[in-house]
C-alpha positions as CSV (number, residue, x, y, z in Angstrom):
1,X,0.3,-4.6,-10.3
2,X,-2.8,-4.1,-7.6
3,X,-1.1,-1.6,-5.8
4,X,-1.7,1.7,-8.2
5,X,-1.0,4.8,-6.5
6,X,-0.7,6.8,-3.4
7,X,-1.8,10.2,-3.4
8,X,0.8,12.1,-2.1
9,X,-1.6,15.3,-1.9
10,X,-4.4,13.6,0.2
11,X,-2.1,11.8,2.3
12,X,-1.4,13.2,5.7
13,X,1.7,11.2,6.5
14,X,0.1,8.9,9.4
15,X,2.3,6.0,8.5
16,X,-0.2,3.2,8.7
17,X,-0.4,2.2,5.4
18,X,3.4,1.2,5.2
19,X,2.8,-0.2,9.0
20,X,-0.4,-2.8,7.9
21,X,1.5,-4.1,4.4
22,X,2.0,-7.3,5.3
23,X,4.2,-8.1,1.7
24,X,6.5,-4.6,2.8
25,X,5.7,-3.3,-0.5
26,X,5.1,0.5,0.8
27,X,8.1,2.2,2.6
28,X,8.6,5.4,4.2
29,X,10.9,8.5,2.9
30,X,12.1,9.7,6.1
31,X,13.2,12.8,4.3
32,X,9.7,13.5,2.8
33,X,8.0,12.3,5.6
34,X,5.5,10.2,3.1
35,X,4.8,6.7,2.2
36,X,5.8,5.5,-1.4
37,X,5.8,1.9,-3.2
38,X,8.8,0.8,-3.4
39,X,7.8,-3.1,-4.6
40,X,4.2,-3.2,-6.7
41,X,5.1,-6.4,-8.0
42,X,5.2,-8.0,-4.7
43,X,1.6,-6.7,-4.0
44,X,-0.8,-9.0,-3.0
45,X,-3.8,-7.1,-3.4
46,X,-5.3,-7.9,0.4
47,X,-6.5,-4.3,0.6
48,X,-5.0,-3.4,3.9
49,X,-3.4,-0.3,3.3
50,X,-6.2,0.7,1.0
51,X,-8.9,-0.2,3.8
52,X,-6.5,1.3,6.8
53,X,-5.7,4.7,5.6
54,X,-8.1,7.1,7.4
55,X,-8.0,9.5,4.1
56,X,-8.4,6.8,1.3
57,X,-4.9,8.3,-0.3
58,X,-4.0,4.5,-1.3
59,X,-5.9,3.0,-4.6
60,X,-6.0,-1.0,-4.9
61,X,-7.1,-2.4,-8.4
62,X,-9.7,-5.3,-8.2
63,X,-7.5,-6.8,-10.3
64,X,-4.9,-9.0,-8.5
65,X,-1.5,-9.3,-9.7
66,X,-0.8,-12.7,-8.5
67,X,-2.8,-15.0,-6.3
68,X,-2.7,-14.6,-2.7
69,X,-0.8,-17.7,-1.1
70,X,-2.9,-20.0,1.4
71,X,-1.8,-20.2,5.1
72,X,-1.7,-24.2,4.7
């Protein structure tokens, strides 16, 4: 799983990380006003979320879970 962890401490609740996953593997929690990963299998491992969040709360591994699918 590439996806590894979102600091819940660091993060400021912003929302983009959930909004740039283009497989939907973060949510929100309404209630807790946070992001959390609800599918890390699914996780492609493009970086986007890592690479978006303005506080680096999201951690990628280099290590890809599954290859990412070509557009052709």
């Amino acid at each position: 799983m590439p996806i590894e962890k979102i600091d819940l401490d660091l993060c400021t609740g912003c929302g983009i990380c959930a909004n740039s996953c283009p497989m939907d593997v973060i949510y929100w929690d309404e209630k807790a006003g946070k992001p959390y990963i609800r599918y890390p299998e699914d996780c492609a491992a493009c970086y986007s979320c890592e690479l978006d969040c303005p506080v680096k709360a999201v951690y990628v591994s280099p290590q890809r879970g599954r290859p990412v699918p070509h557009p052709w």
